[in-house]
KOLVEX-225092 format. One line per 4 residues: number of its first residue (from 1); their letters; for each residue x negated, y, z negated of C-alpha. Coordinates in Angstrom, 1 decimal, m for minus. Each point is the difference from the previous one (the first is absolute). Layout:
! KOLVEX-225092
NUM> A> X Y Z | ...
***
This chain:
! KOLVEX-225092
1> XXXX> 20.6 m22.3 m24.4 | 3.4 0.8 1.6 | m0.2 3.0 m1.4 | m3.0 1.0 1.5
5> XXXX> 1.1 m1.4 3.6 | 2.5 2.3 m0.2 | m2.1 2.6 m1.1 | m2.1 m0.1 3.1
9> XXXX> 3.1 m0.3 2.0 | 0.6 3.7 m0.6 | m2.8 0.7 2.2 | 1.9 0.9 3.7
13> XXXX> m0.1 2.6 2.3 | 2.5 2.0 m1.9 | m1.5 m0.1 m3.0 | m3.3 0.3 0.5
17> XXXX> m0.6 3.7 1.3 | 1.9 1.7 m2.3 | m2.0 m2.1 m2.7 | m3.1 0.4 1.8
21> XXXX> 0.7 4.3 m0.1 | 0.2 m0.1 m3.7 | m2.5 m1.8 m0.3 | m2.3 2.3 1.8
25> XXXX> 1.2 2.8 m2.0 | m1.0 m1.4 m3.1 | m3.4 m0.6 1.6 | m0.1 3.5 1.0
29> XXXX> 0.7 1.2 m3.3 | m3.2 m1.4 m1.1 | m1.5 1.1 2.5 | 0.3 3.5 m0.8
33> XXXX> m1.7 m0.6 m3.2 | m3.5 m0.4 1.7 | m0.8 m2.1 m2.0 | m3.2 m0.9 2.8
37> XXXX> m0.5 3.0 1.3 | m3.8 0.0 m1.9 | m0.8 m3.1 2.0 | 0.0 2.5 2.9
41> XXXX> m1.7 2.6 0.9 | 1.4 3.5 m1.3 | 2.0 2.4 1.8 | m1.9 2.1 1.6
45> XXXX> 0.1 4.1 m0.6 | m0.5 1.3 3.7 | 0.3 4.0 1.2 | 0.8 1.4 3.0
49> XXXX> m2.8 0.3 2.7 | m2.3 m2.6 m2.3 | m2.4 m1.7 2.2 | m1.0 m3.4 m0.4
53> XXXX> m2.6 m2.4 2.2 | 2.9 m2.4 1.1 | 3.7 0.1 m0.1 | 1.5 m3.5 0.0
57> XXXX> 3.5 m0.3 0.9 | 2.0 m2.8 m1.4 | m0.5 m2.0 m3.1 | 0.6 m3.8 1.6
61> XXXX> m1.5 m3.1 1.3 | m2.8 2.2 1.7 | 0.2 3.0 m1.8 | m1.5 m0.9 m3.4
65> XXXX> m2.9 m2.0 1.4 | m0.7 3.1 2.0 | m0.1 1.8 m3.3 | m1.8 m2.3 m1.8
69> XXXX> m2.9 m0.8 2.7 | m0.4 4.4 0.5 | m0.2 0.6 m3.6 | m3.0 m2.4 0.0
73> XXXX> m2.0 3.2 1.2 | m0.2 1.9 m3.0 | m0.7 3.4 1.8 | 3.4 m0.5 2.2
77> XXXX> 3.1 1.1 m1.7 | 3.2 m1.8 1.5 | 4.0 1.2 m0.3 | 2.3 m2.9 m0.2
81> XXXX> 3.3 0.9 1.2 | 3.0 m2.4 m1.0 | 3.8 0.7 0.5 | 1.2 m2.5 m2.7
85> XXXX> m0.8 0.1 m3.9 | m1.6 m2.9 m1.7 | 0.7 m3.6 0.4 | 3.1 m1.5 m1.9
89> XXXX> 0.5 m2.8 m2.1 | 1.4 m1.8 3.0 | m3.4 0.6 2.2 | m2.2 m1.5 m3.2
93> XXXX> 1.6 m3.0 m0.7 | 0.2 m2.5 2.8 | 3.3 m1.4 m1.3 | 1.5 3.5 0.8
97> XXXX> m0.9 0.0 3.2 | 3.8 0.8 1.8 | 0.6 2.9 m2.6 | m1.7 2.0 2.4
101> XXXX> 2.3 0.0 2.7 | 2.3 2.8 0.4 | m1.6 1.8 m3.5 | m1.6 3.5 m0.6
105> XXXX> m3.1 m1.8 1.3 | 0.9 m0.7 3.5 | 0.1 2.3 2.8 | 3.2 m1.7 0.6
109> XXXX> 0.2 0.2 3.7 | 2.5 m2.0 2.3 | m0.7 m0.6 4.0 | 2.7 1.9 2.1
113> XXXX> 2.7 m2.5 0.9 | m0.8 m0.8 3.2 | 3.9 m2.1 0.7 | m2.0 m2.8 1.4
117> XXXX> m2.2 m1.7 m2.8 | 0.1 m0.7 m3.6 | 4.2 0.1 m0.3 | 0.4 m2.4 m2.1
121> XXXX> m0.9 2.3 m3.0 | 1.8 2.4 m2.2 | m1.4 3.3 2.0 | m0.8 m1.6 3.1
125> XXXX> m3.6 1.3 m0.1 | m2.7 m0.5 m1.8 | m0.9 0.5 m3.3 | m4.0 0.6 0.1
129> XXXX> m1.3 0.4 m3.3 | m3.3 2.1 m0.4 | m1.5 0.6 m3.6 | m0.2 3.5 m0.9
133> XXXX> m2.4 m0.2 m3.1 | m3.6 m0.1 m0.7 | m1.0 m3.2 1.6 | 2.6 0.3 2.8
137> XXXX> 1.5 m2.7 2.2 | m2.0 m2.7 m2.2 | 1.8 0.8 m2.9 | 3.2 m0.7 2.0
141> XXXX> m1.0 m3.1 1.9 | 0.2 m3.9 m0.9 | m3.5 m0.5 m0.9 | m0.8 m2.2 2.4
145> XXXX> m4.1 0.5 0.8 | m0.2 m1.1 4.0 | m2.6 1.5 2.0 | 1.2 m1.1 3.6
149> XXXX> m2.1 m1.9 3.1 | m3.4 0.6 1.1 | 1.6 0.5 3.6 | 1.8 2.6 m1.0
153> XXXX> m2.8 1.8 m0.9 | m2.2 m0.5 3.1 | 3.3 0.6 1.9 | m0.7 3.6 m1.4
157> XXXX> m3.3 0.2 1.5 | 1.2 m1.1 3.6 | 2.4 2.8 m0.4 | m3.2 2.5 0.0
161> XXXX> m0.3 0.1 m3.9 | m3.9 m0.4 m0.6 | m0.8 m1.3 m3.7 | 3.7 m1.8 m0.6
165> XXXX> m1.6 m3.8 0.4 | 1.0 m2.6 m2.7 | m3.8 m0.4 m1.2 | 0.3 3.8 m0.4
169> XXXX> 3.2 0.3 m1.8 | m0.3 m3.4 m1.7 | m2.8 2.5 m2.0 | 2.2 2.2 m1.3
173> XXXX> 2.9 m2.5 m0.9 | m2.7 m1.5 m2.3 | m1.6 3.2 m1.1 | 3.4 0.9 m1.6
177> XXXX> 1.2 m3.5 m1.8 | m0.1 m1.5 m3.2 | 0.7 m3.6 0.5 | 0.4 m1.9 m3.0
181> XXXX> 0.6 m3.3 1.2 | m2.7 m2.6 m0.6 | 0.7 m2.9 2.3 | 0.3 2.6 2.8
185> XXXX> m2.8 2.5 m0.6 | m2.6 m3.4 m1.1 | 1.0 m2.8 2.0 | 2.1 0.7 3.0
189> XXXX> m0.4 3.0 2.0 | m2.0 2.4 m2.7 | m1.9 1.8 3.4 | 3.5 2.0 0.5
193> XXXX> 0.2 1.2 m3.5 | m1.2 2.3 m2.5 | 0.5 m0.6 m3.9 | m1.3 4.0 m0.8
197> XXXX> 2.3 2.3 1.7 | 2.5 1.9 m1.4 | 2.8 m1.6 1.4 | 0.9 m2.9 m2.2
201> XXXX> 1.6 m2.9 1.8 | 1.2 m3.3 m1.1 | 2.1 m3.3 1.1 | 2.3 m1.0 m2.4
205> XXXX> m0.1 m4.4 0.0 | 3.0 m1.1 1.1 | m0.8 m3.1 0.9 | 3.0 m2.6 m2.1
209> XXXX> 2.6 2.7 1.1 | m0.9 m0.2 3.9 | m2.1 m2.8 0.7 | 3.2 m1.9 1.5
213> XXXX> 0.8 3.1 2.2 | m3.6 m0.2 1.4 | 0.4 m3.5 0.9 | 3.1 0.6 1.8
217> XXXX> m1.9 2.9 2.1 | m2.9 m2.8 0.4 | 2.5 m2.3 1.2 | 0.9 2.4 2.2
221> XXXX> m3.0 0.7 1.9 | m1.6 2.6 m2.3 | m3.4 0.7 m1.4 | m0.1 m0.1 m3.7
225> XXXX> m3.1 3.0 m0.7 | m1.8 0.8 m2.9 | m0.7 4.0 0.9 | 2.9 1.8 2.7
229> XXXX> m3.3 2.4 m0.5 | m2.8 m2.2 1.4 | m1.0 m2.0 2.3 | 3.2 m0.4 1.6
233> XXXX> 3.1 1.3 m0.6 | 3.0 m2.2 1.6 | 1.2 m2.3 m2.5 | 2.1 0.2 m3.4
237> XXXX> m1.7 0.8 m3.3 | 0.4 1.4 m3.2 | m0.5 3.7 0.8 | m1.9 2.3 m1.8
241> XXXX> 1.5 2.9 m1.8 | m1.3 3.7 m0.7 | 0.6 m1.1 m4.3 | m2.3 0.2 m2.4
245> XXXX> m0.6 0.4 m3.7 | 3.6 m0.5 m0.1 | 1.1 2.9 1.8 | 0.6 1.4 4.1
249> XXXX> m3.4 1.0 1.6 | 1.5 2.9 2.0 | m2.9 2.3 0.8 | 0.9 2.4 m2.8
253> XXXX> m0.9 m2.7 m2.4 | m2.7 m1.5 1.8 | m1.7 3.4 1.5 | 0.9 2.9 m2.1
257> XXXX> 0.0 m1.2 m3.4 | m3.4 m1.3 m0.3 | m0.9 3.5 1.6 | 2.2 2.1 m2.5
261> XXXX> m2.7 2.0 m1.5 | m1.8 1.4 3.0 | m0.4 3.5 m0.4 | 0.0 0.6 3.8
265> XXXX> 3.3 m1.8 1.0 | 2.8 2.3 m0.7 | 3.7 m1.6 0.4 | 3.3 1.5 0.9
269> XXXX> 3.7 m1.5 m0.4 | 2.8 0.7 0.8 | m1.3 2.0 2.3 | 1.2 0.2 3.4
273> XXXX> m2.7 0.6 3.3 | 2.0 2.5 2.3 | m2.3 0.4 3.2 | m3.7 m0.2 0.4
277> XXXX> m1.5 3.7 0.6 | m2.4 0.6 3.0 | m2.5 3.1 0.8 | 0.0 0.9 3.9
281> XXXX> m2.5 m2.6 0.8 | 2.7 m2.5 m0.9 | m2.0 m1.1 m2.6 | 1.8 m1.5 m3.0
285> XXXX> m0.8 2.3 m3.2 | 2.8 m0.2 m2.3 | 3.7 m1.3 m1.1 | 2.8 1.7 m0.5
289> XXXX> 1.6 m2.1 m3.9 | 2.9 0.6 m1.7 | m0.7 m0.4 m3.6 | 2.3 m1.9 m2.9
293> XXXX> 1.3 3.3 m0.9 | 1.1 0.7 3.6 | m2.7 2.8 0.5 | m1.8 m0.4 3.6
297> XXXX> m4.1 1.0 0.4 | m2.2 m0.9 1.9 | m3.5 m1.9 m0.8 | m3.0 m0.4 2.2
301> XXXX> m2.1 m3.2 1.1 | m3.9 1.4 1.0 | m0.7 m3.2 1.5 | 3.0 m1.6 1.4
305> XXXX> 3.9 m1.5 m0.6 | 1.0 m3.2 m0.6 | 3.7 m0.7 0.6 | 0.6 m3.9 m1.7
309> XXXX> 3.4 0.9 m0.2 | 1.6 m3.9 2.0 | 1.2 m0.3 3.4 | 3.3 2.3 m0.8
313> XXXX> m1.7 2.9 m1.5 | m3.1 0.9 1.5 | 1.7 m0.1 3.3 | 2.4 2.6 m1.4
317> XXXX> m2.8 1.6 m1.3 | m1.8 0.5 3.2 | 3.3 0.9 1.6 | 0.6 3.0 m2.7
321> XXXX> m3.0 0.8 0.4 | 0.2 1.0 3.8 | m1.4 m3.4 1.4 | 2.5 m2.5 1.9
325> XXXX> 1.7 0.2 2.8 | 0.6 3.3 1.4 | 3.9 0.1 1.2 | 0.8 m1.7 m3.5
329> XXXX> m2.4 2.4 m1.9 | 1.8 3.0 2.0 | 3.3 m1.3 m0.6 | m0.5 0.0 m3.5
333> XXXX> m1.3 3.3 0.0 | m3.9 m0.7 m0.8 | m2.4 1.6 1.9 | m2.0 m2.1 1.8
337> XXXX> m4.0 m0.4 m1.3 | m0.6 m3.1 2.0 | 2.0 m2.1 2.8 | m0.5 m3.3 m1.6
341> XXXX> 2.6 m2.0 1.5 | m0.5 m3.5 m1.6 | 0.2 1.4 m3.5 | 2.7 m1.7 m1.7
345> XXXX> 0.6 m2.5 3.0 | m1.0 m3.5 0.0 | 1.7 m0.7 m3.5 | 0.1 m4.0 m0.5
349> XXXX> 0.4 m2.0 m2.9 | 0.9 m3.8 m0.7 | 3.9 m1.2 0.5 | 1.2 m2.0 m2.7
353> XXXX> 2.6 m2.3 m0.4 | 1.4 m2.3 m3.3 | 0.1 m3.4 0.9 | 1.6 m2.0 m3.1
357> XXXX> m0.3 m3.9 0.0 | 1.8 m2.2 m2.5 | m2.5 m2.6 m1.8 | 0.9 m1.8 m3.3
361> XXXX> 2.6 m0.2 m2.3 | m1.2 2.5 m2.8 | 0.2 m1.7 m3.7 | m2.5 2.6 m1.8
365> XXXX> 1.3 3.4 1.1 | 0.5 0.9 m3.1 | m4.2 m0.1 m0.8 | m1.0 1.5 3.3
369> XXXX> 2.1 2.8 0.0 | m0.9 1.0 m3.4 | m3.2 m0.3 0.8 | 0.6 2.7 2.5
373> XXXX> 1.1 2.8 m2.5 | m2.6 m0.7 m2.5 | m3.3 m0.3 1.8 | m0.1 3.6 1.7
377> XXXX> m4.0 0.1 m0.1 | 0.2 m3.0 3.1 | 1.6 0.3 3.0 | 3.7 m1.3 m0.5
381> XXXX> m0.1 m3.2 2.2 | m1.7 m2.6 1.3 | m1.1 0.5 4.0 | m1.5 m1.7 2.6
385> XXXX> m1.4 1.9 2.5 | m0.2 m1.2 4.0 | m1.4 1.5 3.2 | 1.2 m2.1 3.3
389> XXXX> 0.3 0.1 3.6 | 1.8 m2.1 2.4 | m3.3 m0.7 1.7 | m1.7 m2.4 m2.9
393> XXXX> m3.3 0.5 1.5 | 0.2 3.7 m0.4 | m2.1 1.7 m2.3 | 2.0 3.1 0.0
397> XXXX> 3.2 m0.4 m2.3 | 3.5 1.1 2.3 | 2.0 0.1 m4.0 | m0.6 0.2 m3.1
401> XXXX> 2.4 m1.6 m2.3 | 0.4 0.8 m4.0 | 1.6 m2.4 m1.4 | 1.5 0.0 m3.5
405> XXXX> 1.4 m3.0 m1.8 | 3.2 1.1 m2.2 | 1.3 m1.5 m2.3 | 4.2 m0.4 m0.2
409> XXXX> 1.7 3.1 m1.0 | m3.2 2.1 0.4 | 0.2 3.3 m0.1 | m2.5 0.5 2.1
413> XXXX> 1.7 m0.6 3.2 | 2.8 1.8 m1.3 | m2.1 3.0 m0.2 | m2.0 m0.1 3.1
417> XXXX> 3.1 m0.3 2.2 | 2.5 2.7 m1.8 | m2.4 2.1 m1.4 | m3.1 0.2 2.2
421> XXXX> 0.9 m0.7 3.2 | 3.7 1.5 m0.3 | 1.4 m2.9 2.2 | 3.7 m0.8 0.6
425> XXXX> 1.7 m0.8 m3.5 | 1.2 m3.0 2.0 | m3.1 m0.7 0.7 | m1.5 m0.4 m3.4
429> XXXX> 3.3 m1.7 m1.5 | m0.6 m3.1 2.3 | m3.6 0.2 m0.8 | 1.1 0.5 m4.0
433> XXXX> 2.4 m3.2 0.5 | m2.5 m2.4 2.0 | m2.2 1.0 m3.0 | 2.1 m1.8 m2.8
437> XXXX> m1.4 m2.8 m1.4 | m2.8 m0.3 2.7 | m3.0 1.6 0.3 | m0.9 1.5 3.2
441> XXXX> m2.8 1.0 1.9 | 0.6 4.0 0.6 | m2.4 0.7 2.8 | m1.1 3.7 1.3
445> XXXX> m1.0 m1.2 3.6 | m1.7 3.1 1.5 | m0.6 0.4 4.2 | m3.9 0.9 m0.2
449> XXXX> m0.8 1.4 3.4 | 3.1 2.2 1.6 | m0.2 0.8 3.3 | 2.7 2.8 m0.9
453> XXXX> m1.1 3.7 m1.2 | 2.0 2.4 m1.9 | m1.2 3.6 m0.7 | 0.1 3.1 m2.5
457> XXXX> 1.7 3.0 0.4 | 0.7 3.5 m2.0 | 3.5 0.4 m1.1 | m0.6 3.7 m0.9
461> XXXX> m3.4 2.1 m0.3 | 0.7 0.1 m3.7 | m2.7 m2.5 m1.9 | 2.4 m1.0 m2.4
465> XXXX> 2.6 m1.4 2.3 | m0.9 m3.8 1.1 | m0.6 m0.9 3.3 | 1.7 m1.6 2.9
469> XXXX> m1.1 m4.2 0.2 | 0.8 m1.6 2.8 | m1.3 m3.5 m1.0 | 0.8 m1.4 3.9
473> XXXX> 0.8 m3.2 m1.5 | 0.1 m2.7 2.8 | 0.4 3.0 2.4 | m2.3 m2.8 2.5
477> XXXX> 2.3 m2.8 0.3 | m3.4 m2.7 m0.3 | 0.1 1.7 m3.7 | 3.7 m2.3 m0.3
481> XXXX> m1.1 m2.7 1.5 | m3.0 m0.7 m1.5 | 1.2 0.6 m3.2 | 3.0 m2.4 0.2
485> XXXX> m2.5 m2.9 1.5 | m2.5 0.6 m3.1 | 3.4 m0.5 m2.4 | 0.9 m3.0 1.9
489> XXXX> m3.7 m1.5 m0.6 | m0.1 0.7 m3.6 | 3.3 m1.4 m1.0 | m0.7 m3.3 2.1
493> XXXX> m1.8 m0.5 m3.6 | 3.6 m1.3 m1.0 | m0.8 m3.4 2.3 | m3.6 m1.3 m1.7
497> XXXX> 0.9 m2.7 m2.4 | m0.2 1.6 m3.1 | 2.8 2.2 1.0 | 2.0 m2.8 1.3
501> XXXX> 0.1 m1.5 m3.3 | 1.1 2.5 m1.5 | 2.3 1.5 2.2 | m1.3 3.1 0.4
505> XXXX> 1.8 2.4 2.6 | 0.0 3.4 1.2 | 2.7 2.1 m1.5 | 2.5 1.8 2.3
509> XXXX> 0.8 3.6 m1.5 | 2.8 1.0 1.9 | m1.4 2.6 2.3 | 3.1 2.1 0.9
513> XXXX> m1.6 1.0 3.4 | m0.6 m3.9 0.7 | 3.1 m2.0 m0.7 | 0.7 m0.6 3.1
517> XXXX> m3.2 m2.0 0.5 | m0.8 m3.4 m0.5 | m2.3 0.0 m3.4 | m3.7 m0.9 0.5
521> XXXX> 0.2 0.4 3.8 | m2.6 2.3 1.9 | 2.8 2.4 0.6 | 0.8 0.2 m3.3
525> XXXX> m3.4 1.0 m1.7 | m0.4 2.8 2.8 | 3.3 1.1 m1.4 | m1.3 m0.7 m3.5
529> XXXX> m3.3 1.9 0.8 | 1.3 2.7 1.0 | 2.9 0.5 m2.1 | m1.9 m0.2 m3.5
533> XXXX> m3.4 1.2 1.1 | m1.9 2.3 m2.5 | m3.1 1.2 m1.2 | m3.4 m1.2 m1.3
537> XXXX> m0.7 3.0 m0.9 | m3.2 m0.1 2.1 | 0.8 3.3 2.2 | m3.4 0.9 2.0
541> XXXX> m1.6 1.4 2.9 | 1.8 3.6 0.4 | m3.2 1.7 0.1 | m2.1 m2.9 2.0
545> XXXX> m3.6 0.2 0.3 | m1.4 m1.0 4.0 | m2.0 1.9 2.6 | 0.4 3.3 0.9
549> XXXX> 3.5 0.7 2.3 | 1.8 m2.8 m2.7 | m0.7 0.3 m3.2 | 0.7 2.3 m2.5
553> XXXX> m3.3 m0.6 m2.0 | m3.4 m1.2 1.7 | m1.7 m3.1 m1.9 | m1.6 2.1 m2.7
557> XXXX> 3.8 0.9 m0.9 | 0.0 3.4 1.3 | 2.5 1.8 1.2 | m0.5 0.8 3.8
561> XXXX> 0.0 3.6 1.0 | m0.7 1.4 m3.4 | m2.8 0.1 m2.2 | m0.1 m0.3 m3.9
565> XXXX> 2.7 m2.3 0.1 | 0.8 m3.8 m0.5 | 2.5 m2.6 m1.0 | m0.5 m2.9 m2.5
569> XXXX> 2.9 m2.7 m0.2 | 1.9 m2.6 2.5 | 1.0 2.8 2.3 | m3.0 m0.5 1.8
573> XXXX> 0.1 m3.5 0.8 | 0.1 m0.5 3.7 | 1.9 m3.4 m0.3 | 1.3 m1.7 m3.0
577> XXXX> m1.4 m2.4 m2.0 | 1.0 m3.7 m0.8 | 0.5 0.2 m3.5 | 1.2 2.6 m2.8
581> XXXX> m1.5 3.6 0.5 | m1.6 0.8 m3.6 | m2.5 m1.6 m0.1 | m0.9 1.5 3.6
585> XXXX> 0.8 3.4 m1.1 | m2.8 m0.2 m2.9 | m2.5 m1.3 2.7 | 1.0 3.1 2.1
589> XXXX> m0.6 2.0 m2.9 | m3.3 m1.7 m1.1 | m1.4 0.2 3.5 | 0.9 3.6 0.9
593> XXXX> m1.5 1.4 m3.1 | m3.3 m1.2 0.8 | 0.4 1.4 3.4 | 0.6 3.5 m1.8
597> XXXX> m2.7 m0.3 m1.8 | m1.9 m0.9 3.0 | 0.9 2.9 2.0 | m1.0 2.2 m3.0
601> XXXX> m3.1 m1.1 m0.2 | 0.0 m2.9 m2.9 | m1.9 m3.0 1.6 | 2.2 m3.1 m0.4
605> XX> m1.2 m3.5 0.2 | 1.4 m3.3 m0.1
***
């Protein structure tokens, strides 16, 4: 046993990213055997000046349902453009999930440091990880199947988007699941499921590893829900993950295998989309690709483009492509199509923070961390999910809290600290100390409606060169001090009596930029806040859909001023939603492809 203990000791912020490099490596190496490339579709063999019925830009959350739903009309031929290759291991097996970050599959795009938030980590700036593979950002994400409030929705419509409603949307979030979870789907809230879709979702029963944490939340003034995607969402549950048959339900699984044979959906990797290509009527017809072997054609949409390609890239798309802001467009030497100047603004996404609290003295370790390097088909730890908000009669959640029990010497923590979130090396050493021979509750504790806005920006008029992201991190001070009250009410969970009797406390990890503040005071988690604030990865609304004057699409997901042209992922989300933005993104892609097909004719009813 003390053998092992000190096996698992090993696990630090030093060791672990060197470790966690080779490991990818090997990973990759297998990789480039293909060995699933025929659970895809094949690589398509595409000329220059080819002409297909639709052009789809961006194989993600959005982008393969797009595919998928198109294809359904056997005389329409659709172009699926993706940037990435295939999925990896480490997007198929749920247990893989960080291997990811930072790999050939991610865009591997970091905010610009901004010498105000977030500098507490290694790069002060942020790390935002977007999947660049068949399936996208949901082959990159942590799973977690959240679809957001209904007031968020209808918020959208008193914005001036016509159609958004929950009952509307709710629609298409069931059109595209899978559920397979009986107690939900036949005796709880089975109205806001679907057990045929493609997606396939389950919920993993942790009940004897968490039960005790829900109490203490219960204690603590909390609801304890069945469904975060029913009736009501504010509460703590066991969430619902995007996992099934053993494997990751990224949309390149779910959306594009089943589809692999259709003879009318062609599909390119590794190939890069350039600029879109209009006629003089400013009409989209066409996109300019670079190909896997560096040659550059164009190909031709008859009926329209679809640009899926997230809230970073089809911005810089547009932009490329002579749509954005004029002086910035000139600057960069792109002649101006269209004066669009809320392309790329408006960025938002969901603050995080890591809020470790110590619980129990850890006596079986040794079995729970094992357990994590052998069952890669599950998702790698228990979690319970909460939505909260100062106000308890709210119905509208002001946090959402993910919250992971560890056990001692996990590596887990270890890995989330110094090798996804790149945070001080001090940092994750106290966290890696408080973690010996106790388990810990490891909790991702994201802001869910910022008031602060960030926005997107060319760095060069060259497609291959990444783009500018200003993330505007608490950039509106209410940003800071909201999030620092919403810490302060969560870890108050250290006072109910279960964690009393165990002594349960929240663990200070040496902020550098916060010693000089007394620990657990407001001042301090502003300072905290601000200092180790990161990513969800949940970037949206660069190219925001609202009335004519301020959005860059109209309802139908158009965009305004052109013709032939829309956009298909979280970029056009007006405002944010309260919850994780893939199972959103599918819902976007479900709805606007029956609004294609509308618009071309194809009577749609539901």
């Amino acid at each position: 046993m003390n053998v092992l203990v000190r096996f698992l000791s090993i696990f630090n912020s030093k060791t672990l990213r060197p470790l966690i490099t080779l490991l990818q490596y090997v990973l990759s190496s297998i990789d480039d055997l293909q060995l699933d490339a025929r659970d895809f579709p094949p690589q398509a063999e595409v000329t220059d000046g080819q002409v297909f019925d639709f052009i789809v830009i961006g194989a993600g959350s959005a982008g393969c349902v797009v595919a998928n739903r198109l294809t359904e009309i056997s005389g329409w031929n659709v172009l699926l453009i993706e940037a990435g290759g295939n999925p990896p291991l480490s997007a198929k097996y749920p247990g893989l999930f960080a291997f990811v970050d930072y790999s050939t599959s991610d865009w591997n795009y970091y905010t610009a440091n901004d010498r105000y938030s977030s500098q507490a980590l290694q790069k002060k700036s942020v790390h935002l990880t977007r999947g660049k593979m068949l399936g996208g950002s949901s082959g990159a994400n942590y799973m977690f199947y959240v679809r957001g409030n209904k007031k968020d929705y209808n918020d959208w419509v008193e914005q001036g988007n016509e159609g958004w409603d929950w009952n509307t949307v709710l629609y298409y979030f069931k059109k595209s699941e899978r559920l397979n979870d009986e107690i939900i789907t036949k005796y709880d809230f089975g109205n806001y499921h679907n057990t045929e879709g493609y997606l396939g979702v389950t919920r993993p029963l942790w009940k004897k590893r968490v039960e005790k944490y829900l109490l203490a939340f219960h204690q603590n003034g909390h609801k304890i829900v069945s469904d975060c995607n029913g009736e009501e969402q504010l509460g703590y549950v066991i969430p619902q993950y995007t996992i099934d048959n053993s494997v990751r339900q990224h949309t390149g699984t779910a959306f594009l295998e089943p589809i692999k044979d259709r003879k009318n959906l062609f599909v390119l990797r590794n190939t890069l989309a350039r600029k879109i290509l209009f006629n003089n009527y400013k009409k989209a017809i066409g996109v300019e690709i670079q190909l896997p072997n560096k040659r550059i054609i164009n190909v031709f949409g008859r009926r329209e483009i679809i640009t899926s390609a997230g809230a970073i890239n089809s911005p810089q798309l547009l932009m490329l492509s002579g749509i954005g802001p004029r002086e910035h467009l000139q600057r960069m030497g792109i002649n101006v199509l269209l004066d669009s100047p809320n392309v790329g603004s408006n960025l938002q996404d969901h603050p995080i923070v890591a809020v470790p609290i110590g619980v129990e003295k850890d006596t079986s370790s040794i079995i729970e961390n094992f357990e994590l390097l052998i069952n890669l088909d599950k998702f790698p730890s228990p979690c319970v999910l909460g939505h909260g908000a100062l106000n308890k009669s709210e119905t509208v959640p002001d946090y959402q809290a993910s919250v992971f029990p560890l056990p001692a010497y996990s590596p887990i923590s270890a890995i989330i600290c110094s090798y996804v979130f790149r945070a001080n090396d001090k940092i994750c050493d106290a966290l890696y100390e408080a973690n010996k021979n106790r388990k810990i509750l490891y909790t991702i504790f994201s802001l869910l409606h910022p008031e602060s806005r960030g926005k997107i920006r060319l760095n060069s008029s060259n497609p291959a060169v990444s783009p500018l992201i200003y993330n505007g991190f608490y950039s509106d001070k209410r940003d800071l001090e909201n999030h620092a009250r919403y810490v302060e009410d969560y870890v108050s969970v250290v006072n109910t009596p279960y964690f009393r009797s165990i002594s349960a406390e929240v663990i200070d990890v040496k902020i550098p930029q916060c010693n000089s503040l007394p620990f657990n005071s407001h001042a301090y988690w502003k300072c905290f806040v601000l200092n180790t604030g990161t990513t969800q990865w949940h970037p949206s609304g660069t190219c925001a859909m609202g009335p004519e004057g301020k959005g860059v699409v109209d309802e139908r997901l158009r965009v305004r001023g052109v013709t032939g042209l829309r956009v298909v992922d979280a970029s056009i989300m007006p405002k944010i939603v309260s919850g994780n933005l893939n199972a959103p993104a599918i819902m976007i892609g479900e709805k606007a492809s029956d609004m294609i097909k509308a618009d071309h004719g194809i009577n749609i009813f539901f």
